[in-house]
N, C-alpha and C positions, 0 to 999 in steps of 0.2 A: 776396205771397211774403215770406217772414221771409228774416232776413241768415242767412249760408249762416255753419257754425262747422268745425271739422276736426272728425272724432269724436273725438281725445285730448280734445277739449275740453267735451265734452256730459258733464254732470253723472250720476253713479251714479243708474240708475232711468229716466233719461232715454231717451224715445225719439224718433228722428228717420226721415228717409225720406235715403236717398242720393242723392243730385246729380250729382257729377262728382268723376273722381279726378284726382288733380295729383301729379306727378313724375315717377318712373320705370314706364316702359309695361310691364316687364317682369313689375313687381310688382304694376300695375293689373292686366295680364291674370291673376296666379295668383289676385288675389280675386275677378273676374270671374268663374275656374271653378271656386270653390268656392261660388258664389252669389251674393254680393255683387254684384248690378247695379243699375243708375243706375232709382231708383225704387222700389227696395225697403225695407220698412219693417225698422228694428231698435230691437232694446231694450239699452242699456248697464247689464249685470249688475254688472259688478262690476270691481275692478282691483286687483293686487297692493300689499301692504301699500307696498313704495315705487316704488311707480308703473306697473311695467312686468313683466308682460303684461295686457294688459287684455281682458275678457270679455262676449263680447256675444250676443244669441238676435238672428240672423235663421234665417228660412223655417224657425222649427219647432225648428233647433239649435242648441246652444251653440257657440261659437266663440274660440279664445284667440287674440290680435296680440299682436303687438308693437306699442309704442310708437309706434316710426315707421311702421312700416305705417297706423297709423290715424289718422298724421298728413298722409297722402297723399288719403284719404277725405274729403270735403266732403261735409256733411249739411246737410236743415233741420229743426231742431228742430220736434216736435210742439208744437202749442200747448193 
């Protein structure tokens, strides 16, 4: 198993599988229910010119965070 990165961190293009989320449960559960669960594959689209929203396709659709939200998401990089 590859070292686990946050998604802010996974490179434009980059796809990973979700792990476990870390911080606040509150904000775990709303990406919870818009899909985002522990095993699911996503692709890192894209990210705003300075940094923040950043855009990503799990299950089919596109998705925009925030910064810190997908600093709470733990991934492992596809290899």
């Amino acid at each position: 198993m590859a070292d686990l990165v946050r998604l802010s961190e996974l490179p434009v293009g980059g796809q990973a599988t979700i792990r476990e989320f870390v911080g606040a449960k509150s904000a775990a559960l709303r990406l919870r229910e818009m899909g985002m669960l522990v095993g699911t594959g996503l692709t890192f689209v894209r990210k705003a010119p300075l940094g923040d929203p950043l855009e990503i396709k799990v299950r089919g659709y596109r998705l925009t965070l925030r910064k810190t939200e997908a600093e709470t998401i733990m991934v492992e990089p596809a290899e």
